[in-house]
C-alpha positions in Angstrom: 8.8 34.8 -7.0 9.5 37.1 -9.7 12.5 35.0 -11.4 9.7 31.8 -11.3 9.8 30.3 -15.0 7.8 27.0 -15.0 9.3 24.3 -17.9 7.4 21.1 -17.1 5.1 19.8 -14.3 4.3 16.3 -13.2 3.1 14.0 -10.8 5.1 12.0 -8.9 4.5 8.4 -7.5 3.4 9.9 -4.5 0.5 11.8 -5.7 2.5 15.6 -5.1 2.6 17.7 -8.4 6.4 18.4 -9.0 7.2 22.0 -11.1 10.7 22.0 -12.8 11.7 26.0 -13.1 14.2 27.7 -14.4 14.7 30.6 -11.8 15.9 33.8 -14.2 14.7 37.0 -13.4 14.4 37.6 -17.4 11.3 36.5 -19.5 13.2 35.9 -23.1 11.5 37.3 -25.7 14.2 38.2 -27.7 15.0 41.8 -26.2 17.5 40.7 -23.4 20.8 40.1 -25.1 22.0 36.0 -24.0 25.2 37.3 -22.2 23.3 39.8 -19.5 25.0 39.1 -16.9 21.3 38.9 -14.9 21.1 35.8 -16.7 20.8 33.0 -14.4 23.2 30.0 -16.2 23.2 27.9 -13.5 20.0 27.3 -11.0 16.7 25.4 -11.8 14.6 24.2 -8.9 12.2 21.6 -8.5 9.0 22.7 -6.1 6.8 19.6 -4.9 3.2 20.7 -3.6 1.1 18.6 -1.8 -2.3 18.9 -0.6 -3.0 19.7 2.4 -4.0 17.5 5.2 -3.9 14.4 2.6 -1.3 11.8 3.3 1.0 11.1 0.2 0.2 7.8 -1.8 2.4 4.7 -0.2 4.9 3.4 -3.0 3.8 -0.3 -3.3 7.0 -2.5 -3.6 6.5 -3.6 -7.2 9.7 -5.4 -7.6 8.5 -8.2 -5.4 4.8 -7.7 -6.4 4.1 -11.8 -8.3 3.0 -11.3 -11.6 -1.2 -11.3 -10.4 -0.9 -8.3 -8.2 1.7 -6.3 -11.0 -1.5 -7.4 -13.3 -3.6 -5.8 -11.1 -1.8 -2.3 -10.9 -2.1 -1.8 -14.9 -5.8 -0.8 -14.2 -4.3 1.4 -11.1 -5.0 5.4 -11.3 -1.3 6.0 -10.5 0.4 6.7 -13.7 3.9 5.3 -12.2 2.4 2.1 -10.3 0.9 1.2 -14.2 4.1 2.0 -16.3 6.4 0.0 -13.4 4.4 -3.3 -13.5 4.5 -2.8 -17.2 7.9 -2.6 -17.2 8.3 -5.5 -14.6 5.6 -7.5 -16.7 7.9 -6.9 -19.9 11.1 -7.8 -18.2 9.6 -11.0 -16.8 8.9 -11.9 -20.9 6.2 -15.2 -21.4 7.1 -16.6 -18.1 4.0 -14.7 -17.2 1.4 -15.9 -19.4 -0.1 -18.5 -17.5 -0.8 -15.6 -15.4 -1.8 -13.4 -17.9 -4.6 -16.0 -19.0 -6.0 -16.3 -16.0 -6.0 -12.1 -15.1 -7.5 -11.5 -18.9 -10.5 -14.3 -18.4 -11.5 -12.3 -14.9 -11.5 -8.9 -16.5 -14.9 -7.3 -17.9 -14.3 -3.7 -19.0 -13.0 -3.1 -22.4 -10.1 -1.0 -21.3 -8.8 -3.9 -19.1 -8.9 -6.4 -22.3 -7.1 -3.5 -23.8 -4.2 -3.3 -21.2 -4.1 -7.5 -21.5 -3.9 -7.1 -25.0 -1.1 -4.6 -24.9 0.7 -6.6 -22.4 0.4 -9.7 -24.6 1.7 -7.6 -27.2 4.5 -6.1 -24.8 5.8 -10.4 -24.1 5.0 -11.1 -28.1 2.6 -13.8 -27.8 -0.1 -13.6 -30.6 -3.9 -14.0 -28.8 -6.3 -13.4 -31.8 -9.2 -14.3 -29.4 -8.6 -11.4 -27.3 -7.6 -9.2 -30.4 -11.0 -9.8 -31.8 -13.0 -8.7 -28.7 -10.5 -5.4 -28.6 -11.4 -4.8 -32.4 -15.3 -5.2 -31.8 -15.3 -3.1 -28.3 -17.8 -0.3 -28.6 -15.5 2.3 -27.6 -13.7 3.6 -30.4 -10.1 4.2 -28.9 -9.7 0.8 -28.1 -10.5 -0.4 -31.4 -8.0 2.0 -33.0 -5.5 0.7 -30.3 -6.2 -3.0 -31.4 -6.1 -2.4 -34.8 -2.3 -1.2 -34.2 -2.0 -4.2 -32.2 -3.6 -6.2 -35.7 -0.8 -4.7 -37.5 2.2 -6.0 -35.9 0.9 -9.5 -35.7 -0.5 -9.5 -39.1 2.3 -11.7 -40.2 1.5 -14.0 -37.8 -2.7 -14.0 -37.9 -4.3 -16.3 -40.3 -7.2 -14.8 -43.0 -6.0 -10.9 -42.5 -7.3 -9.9 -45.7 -10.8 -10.9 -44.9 -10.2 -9.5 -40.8 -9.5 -6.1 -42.1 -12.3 -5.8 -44.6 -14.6 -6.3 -41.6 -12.9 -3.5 -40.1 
């Protein structure tokens, strides 16, 4: 389609890629006066492609999801499933953090101490325990993510002078 003018692309819930365009059958580069009257004003589309032969991902019901299993999706591979039990996580505030404990002791991997961390962070409970790990993990983006952690609960960490020298 000639008039095809991609502004964003994404990927929904359900695993299609979705393309916002802009259909206009000008490319604006300056030359083509605004008022042409070729000039689409009105029409965008939205094109959802799928894969072939590959069912669509099945939208888990999050909203009644307890707090272990919307624990479990922040390590998920879909993007919306993680930032939805987040969100639900959040809105559920410390009422989840006996919960929280127990997910955080059963996880190994440093980027799932990281997403406990964050999400201890996210209900504004202080765990310097787990902060410490996260600041001596061996992979380097989740230190830098726990030392932003460090610095909005430096007000409420004891010794942080001697913490970030060893930093």
């Amino acid at each position: 389609d000639v008039s095809f003018r991609p502004i964003a692309a994404k990927f929904g819930p359900d695993g299609a890629l979705y393309i916002a365009d802009w259909s206009n059958p000008i490319i604006q580069h300056g030359e083509v006066d605004f008022r042409d009257p070729r000039r689409d004003h009105e029409r965008g589309r939205i094109w959802r492609i799928v894969a072939k032969n590959r069912p669509l991902e099945k939208k888990p019901k999050l909203v009644r999801a307890n707090n272990s299993e919307l624990l479990d999706q922040l390590l998920s591979p879909n993007a919306f499933n993680r930032e939805q039990a987040n969100r639900l996580l959040t809105e559920r505030g410390e009422k989840i953090q006996k919960d929280l404990a127990k997910w955080t002791a059963k996880q190994s991997t440093e980027k799932s101490k990281l997403e406990a961390l964050w999400m201890y962070q996210a209900i504004d409970v202080v765990e310097p325990n787990l902060l410490e790990t996260c600041l001596k993990a061996s992979d380097g983006r989740v230190r830098a993510a726990a030392v932003r952690v460090f610095s909005a609960w430096q007000n409420r960490l004891p010794d942080v002078s001697n913490a970030l020298a060893k930093l």
